[in-house]
C-alpha positions in Angstrom: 74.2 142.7 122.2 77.0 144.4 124.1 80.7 144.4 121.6 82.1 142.6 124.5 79.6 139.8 124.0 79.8 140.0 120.0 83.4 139.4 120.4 82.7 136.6 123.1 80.5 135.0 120.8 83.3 134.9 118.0 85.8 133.8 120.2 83.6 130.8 121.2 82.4 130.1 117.6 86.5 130.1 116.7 87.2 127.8 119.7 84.2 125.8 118.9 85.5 125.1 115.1 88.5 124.5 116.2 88.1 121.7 118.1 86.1 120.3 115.9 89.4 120.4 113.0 91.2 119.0 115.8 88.9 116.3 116.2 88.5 115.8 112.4 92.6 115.7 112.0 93.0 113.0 114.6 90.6 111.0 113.0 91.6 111.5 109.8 94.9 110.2 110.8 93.8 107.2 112.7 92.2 106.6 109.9 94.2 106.8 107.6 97.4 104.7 109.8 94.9 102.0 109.9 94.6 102.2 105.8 98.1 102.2 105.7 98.9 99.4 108.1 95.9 97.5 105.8 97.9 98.0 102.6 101.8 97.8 104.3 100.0 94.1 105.0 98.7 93.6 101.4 102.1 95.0 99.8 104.3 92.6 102.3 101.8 89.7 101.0 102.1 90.8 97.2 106.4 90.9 97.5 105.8 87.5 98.9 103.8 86.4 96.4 106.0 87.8 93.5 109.5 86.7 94.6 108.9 82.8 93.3 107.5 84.3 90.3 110.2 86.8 89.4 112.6 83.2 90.3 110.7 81.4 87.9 110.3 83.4 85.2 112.7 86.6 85.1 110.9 90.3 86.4 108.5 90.3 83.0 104.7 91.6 84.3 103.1 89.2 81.7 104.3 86.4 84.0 102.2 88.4 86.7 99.2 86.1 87.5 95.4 88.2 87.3 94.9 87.9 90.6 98.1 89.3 91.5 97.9 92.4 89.1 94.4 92.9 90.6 95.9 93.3 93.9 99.1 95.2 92.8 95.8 97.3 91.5 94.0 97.4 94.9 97.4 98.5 96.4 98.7 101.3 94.5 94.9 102.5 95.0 94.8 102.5 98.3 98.2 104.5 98.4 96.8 106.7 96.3 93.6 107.2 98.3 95.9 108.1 101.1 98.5 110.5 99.7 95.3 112.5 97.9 93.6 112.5 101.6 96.7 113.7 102.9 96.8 116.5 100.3 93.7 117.6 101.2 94.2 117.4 104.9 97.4 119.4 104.2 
């Protein structure tokens, strides 16, 4: 193999991975907007659920009905599942 063609080769391997991090990137961020459009949803619906409670009863969590600690739970998950992916991405 000729160094002209070695260097072609590298320069298309090179290209080749990066369009395939370009690829991945773009994904990764549609991906994750749709998570966080998912959770912006779930948060919006968990304030709206906690304002007649924190009325009632004063800001104390043992008020907090299970189901809404479970999906203050799923919530602050799913942000965290999407800052560490964005650490990694980074």
């Amino acid at each position: 193999m000729t160094e002209r063609a070695h260097w072609m080769n590298d320069v298309t391997s090179v290209r080749q991975m990066r369009d395939e991090l370009r690829l991945k990137a773009s994904l990764l961020r549609a991906d994750l907007k749709e998570q966080l459009e998912r959770l912006e949803h779930e948060f919006t619906k968990l304030e709206r659920e906690l304002q007649p409670v924190g009325d009632a009863v004063g800001t104390s969590a043992k008020e907090l009905s299970a189901t809404t600690r479970e999906l203050l739970k799923t919530v602050g998950a799913g942000y965290a599942r999407i800052r560490d992916a964005v650490k990694a991405a980074v």
